[in-house]
N, C-alpha and C positions, 0 to 999 in steps of 0.2 A: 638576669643582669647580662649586660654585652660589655664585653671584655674586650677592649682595641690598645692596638701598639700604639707606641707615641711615635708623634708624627719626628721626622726626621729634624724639624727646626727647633730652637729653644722656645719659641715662641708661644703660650698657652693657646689653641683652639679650642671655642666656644662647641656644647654637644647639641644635637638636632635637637629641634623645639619638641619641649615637651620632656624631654631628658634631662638627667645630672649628671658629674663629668665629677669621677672621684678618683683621684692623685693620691698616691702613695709614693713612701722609701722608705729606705733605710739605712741604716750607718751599723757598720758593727767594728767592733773592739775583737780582734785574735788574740791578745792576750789577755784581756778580762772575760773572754766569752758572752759578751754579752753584746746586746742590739740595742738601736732606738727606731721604733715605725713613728714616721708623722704622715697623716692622713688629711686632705683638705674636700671640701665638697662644695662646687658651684653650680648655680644656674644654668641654663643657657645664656643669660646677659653677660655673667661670669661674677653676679655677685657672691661670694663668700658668704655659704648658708651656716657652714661649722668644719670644725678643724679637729686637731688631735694627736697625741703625743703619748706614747708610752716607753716603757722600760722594760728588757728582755733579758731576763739571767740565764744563764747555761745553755746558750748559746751553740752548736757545734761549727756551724758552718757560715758564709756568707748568704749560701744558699735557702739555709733555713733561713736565715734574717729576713730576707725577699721575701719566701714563703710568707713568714707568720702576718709581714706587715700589710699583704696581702687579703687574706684573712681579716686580719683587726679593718682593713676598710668598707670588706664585706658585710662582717658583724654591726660595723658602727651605720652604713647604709640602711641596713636592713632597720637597727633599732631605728634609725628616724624615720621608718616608713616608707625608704624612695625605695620604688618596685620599679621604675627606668631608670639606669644607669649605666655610663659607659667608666669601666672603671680603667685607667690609665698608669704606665711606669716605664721605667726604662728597662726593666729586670726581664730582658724577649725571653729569656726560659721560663720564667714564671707564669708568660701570659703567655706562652704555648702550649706550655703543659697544664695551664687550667684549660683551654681551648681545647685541646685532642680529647676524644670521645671514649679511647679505651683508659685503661684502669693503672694510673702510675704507680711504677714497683722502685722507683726511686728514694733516695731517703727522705724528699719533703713530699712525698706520696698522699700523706695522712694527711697534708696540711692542704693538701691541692683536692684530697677529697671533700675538703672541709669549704675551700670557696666555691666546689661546684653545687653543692648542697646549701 
């Protein structure tokens, strides 16, 4: 999977032919601890192949929130089969530290080992 920043506009861009272009976020609650990841997957035309929504309890961090919904768009990728993808967010720690090649000792370490995997 290729992991790219978002581009600097609001604007959605289409991924190179031949590829999927998988969006992620998240929303977290500090004082309920808890997250929501919603996940979208298109095309390169940018049709909307499938989408997805979850619910996060015990929560610690914002950081984690990023992390996991990271994760969930990995996992949801994978089950539908797409082996090109560029997966996309605004969370630049997230997708730096899935990106760097040494071994994160950070708290959402586990979870960054989990989308490089």
């Amino acid at each position: 999977k290729n992991l790219a920043l978002s581009p600097n506009s609001d604007r959605w861009r289409p991924p190179q032919l031949g590829f999927y272009k998988i969006n992620f976020d998240a929303a977290f609650n500090t004082k309920e601890n808890r997250s929501c990841s919603g996940v979208m997957f298109r095309n390169f035309k940018g049709d909307i192949l499938a989408s997805k929504r979850m619910i996060h309890e015990n929560i610690p961090s914002v950081f984690v929130a990023e992390a996991i919904a990271c994760v969930q768009a990995v996992i949801v990728g994978r089950d539908l089969g797409i082996m090109h993808a560029q997966i996309e967010r605004d969370s630049l720690t997230v997708i730096k530290k899935a990106q760097n090649t040494e071994r994160d000792k950070s708290a959402i370490g586990p979870y960054i080992h989990d989308v490089k995997n």
